[in-house]
Backbone as JSON Lines, residues from 0, in Angstrom:
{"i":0,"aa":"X","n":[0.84,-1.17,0.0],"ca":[0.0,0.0,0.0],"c":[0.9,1.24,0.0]}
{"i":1,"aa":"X","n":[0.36,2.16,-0.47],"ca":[1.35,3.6,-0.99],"c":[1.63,4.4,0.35]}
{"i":2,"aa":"X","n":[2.54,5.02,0.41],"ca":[2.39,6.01,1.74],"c":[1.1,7.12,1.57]}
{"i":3,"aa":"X","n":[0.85,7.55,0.56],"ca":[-0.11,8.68,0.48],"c":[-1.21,7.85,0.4]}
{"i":4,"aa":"X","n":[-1.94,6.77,0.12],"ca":[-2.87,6.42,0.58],"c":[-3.43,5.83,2.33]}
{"i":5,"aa":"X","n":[-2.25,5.41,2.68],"ca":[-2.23,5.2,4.24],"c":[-2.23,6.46,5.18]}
{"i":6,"aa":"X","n":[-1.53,7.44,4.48],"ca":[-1.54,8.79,5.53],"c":[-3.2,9.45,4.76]}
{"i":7,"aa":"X","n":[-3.95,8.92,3.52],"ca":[-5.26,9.78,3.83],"c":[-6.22,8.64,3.92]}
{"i":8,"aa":"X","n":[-5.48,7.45,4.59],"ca":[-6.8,6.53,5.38],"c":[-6.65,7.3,6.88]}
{"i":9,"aa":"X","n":[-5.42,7.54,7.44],"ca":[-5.19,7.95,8.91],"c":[-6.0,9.42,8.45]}
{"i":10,"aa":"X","n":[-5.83,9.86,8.17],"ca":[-6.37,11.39,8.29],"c":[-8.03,11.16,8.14]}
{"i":11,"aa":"X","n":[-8.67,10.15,7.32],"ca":[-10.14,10.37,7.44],"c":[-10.41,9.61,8.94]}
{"i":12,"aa":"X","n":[-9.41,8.72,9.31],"ca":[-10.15,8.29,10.46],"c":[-10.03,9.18,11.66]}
{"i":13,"aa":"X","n":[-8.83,9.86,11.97],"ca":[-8.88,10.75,12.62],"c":[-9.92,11.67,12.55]}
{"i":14,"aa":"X","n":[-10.18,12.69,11.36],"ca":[-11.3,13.46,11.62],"c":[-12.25,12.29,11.8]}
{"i":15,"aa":"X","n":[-12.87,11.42,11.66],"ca":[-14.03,10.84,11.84],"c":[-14.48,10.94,13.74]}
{"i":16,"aa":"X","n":[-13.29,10.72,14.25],"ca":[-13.71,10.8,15.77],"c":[-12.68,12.09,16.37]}
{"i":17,"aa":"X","n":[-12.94,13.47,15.59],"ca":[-12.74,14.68,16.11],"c":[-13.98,15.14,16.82]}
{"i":18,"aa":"X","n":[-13.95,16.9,17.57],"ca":[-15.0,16.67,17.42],"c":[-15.32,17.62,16.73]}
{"i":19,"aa":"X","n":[-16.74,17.91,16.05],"ca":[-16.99,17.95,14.66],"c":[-16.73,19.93,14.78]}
{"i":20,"aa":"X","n":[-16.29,19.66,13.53],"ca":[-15.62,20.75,13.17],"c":[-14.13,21.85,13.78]}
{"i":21,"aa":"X","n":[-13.51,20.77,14.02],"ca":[-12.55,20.8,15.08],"c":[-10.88,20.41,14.25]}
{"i":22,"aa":"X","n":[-11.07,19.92,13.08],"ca":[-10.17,19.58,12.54],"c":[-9.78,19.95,11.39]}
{"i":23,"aa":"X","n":[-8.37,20.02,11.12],"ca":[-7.48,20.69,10.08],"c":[-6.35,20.41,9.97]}
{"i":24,"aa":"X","n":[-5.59,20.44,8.69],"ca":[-4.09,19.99,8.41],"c":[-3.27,21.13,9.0]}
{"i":25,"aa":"X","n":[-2.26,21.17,9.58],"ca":[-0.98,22.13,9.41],"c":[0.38,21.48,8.86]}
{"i":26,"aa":"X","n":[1.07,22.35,8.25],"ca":[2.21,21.93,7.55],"c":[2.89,22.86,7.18]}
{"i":27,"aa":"X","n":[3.78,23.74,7.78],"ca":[4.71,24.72,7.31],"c":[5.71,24.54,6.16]}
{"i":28,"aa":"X","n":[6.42,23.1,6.62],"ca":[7.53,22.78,6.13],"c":[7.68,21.44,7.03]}
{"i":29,"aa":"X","n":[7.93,20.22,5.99],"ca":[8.36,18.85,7.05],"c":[7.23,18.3,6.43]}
{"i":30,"aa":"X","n":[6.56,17.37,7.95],"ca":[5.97,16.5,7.74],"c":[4.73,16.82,8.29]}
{"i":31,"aa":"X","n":[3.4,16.66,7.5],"ca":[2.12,17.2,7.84],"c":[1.57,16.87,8.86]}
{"i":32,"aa":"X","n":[0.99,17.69,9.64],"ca":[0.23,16.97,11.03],"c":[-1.07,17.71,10.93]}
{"i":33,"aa":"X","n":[-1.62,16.59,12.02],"ca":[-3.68,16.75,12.17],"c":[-3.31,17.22,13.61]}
{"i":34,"aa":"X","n":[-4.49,18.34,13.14],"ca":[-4.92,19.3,14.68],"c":[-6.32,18.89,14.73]}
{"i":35,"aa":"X","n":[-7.03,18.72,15.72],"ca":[-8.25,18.24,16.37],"c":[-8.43,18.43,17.67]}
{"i":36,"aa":"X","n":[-9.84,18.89,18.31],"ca":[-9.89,18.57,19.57],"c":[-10.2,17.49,19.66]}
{"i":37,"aa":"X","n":[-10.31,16.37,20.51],"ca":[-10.96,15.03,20.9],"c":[-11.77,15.13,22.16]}
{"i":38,"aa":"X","n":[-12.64,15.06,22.5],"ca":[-13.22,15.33,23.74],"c":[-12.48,16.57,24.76]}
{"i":39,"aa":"X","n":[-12.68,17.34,24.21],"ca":[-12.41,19.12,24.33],"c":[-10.91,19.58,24.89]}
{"i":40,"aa":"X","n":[-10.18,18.33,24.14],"ca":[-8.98,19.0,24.16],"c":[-7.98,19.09,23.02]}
{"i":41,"aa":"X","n":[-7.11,20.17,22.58],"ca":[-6.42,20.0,21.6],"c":[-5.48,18.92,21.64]}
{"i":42,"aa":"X","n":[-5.45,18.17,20.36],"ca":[-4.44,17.17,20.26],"c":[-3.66,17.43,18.75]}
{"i":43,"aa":"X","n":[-2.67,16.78,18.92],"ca":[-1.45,17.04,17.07],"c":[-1.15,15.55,17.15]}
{"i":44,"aa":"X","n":[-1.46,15.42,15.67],"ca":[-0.88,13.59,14.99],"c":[0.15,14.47,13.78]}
{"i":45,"aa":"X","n":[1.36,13.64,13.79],"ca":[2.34,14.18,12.99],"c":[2.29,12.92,12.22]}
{"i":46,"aa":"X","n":[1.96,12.97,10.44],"ca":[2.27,12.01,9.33],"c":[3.96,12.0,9.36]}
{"i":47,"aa":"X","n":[4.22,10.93,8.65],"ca":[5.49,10.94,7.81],"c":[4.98,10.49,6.75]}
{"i":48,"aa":"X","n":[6.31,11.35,5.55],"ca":[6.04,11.05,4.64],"c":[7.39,10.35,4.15]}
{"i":49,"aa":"X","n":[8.03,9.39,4.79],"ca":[9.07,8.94,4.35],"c":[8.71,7.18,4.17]}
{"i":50,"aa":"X","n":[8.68,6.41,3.25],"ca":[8.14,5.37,3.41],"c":[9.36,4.26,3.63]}
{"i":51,"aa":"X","n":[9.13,3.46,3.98],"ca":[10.25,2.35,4.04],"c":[9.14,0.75,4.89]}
{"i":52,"aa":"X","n":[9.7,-0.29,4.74],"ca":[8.85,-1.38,4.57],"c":[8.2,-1.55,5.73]}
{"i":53,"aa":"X","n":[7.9,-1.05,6.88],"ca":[7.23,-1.32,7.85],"c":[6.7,0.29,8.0]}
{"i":54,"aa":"X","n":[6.16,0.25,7.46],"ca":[5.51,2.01,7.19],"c":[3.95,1.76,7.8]}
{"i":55,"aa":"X","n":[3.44,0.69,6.92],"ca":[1.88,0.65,7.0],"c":[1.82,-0.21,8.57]}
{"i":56,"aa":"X","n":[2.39,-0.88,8.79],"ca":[2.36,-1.28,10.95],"c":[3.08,-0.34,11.66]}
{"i":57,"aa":"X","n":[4.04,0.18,11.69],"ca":[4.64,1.3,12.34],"c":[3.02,2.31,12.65]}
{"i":58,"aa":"X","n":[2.5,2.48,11.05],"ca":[1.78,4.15,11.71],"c":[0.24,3.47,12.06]}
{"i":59,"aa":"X","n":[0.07,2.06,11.63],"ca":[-0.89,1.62,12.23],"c":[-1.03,1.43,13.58]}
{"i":60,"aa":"X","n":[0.0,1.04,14.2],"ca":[0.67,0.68,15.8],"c":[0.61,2.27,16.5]}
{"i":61,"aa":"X","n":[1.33,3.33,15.88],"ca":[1.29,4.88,16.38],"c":[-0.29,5.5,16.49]}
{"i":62,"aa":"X","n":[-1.22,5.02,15.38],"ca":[-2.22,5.9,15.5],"c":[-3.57,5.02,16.33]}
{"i":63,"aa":"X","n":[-3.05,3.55,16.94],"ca":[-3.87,2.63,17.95],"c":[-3.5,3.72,19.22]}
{"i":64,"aa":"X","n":[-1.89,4.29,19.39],"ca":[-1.74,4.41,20.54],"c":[-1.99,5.5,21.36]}
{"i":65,"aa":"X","n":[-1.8,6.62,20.38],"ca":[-2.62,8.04,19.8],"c":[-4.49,7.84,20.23]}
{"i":66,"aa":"X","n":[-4.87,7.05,19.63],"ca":[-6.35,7.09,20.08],"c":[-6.42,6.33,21.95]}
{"i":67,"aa":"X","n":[-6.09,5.57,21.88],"ca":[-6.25,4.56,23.54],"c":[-5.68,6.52,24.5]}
{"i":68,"aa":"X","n":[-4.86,7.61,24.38],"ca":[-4.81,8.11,25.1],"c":[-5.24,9.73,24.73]}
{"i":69,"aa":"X","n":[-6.51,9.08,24.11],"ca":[-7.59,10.08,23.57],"c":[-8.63,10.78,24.95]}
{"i":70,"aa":"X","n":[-9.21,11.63,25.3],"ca":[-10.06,11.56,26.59],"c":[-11.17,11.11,25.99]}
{"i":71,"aa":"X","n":[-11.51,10.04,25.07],"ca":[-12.93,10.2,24.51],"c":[-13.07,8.68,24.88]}
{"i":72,"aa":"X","n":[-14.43,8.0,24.73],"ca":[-14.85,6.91,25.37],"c":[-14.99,6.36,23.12]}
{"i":73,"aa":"X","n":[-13.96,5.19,23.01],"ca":[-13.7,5.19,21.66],"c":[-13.61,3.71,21.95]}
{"i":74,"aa":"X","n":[-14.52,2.55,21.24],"ca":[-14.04,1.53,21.33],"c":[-13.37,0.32,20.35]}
{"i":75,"aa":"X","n":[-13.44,0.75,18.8],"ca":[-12.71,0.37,17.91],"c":[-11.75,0.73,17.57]}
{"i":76,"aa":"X","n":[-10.6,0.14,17.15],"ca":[-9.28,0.99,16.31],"c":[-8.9,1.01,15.19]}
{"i":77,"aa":"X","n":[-8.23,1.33,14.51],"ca":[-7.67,1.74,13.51],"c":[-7.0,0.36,12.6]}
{"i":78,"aa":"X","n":[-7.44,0.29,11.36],"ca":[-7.34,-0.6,10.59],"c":[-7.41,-0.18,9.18]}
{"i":79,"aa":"X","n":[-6.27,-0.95,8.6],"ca":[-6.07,-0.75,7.4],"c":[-6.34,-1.46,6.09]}
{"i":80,"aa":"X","n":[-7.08,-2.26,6.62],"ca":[-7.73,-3.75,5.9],"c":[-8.95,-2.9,4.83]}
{"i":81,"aa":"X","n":[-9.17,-3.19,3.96],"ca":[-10.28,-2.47,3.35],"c":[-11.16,-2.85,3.55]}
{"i":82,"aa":"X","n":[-12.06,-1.79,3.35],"ca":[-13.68,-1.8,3.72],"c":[-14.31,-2.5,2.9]}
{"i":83,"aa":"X","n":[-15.42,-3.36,3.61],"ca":[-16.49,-3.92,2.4],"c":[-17.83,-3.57,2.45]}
């Protein structure tokens, strides 16, 4: 799987459990990150965009661990398996 399709599966799932209207890219220079509140507090997820072979479990493993210390009551995680 491509890096730019895995960093805009992470980015829709992230906004999916923001809270609503709370979310936006920043990116000066580097590597893009998601701003969101999550249960009314600001939080930052930083993408990479550098790919190498453990790319798609690395940011799958980072963005399980990112949500578990979310303040929000969230009980599924993050998966990269496609939808049916």
């Amino acid at each position: 799987m491509k890096t730019s399709l895995i960093n805009k599966k992470i980015i829709h799932y992230l906004q999916s459990i923001a809270d609503e209207g709370t979310f936006y890219m920043r990116k000066k220079t580097g590597h893009p990150v998601c701003v969101a509140s999550y249960g009314g507090q600001q939080r930052s997820f930083t993408l990479c965009q550098t790919p190498n072979s453990n790319y798609c479990r690395y940011m799958k493993a980072r963005v399980n661990q990112f949500v578990r210390h979310l303040p929000i009551n969230h009980t599924y995680t993050f998966s990269l398996k496609k939808e049916q």
